[in-house]
C-alpha positions, 0 to 999 in steps of 0.5 A: 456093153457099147463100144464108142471109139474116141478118135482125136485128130490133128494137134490135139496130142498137145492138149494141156500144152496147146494154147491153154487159154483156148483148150484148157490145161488139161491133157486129153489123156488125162481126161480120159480116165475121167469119162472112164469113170463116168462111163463104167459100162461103156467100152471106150477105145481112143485113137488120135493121129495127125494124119487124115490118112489114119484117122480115115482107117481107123473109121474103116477099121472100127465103123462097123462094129462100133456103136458109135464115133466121137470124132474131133478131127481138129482143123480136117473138120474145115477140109477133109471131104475124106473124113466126112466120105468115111463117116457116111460109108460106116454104120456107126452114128457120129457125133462131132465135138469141138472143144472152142467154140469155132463159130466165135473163131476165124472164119475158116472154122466157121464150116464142116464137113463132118456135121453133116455125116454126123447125128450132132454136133457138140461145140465150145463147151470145153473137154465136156464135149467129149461127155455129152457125146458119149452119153448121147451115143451110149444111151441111142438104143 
């Protein structure tokens, strides 16, 4: 069974509360439960924090024995070189998933420093993102 860890960062608890006209109504929690189903076969393990110091250890912690990341790192995409150092350190392919799309968004948002460290990038399709992710990693031999 692959083991895919979903990690979540900065203000992305506040799915479904969170600007809806952006990231939708729905709770990732709730969303969850639904990759779940669709992924029966797959061991899905989620983190989320607001702090890039515990994101970073949950990489350390995970990276190596995992499949494979799903990470959002919310606005630490935009200024953590640390997120990204973490990701290029561990064996696990990432991809990165953002639920807007950030290139029809302020400037700022426009750069990462993950997409670099990761094997794809997955923007502006909404929480489905997050399914696009994990079936690219679960189905990487």
């Amino acid at each position: 069974m692959k083991q895919i860890l979903i990690i979540n960062g900065p203000n992305l608890n506040l799915l479904g509360k969170r600007e809806p006209d952006i990231y939708g109504n729905r709770s990732f929690v709730d969303y969850l439960k639904t990759v779940e189903a669709l992924f029966p076969d797959v061991q899905l393990r989620y983190f989320q924090s607001n702090h890039e110091g515990e994101l970073i250890d949950k990489i350390h912690e995970l990276g190596f024995d995992a499949d494979g990341i799903v990470i959002n790192a919310g606005a630490y995409t935009h200024t953590s070189i640390a997120i990204a150092d973490a990701l290029a350190a561990v064996t696990a392919p990432a991809v990165e998933v953002h639920i807007s799309n950030v290139h029809a968004r302020e400037t700022f948002r426009h750069h990462s420093y993950l997409s670099a460290k990761c094997k794809g990038v997955v923007v502006g399709l909404g929480l489905m993102g997050y399914e696009l992710a994990i079936r690219s990693l679960s189905e990487e031999r």
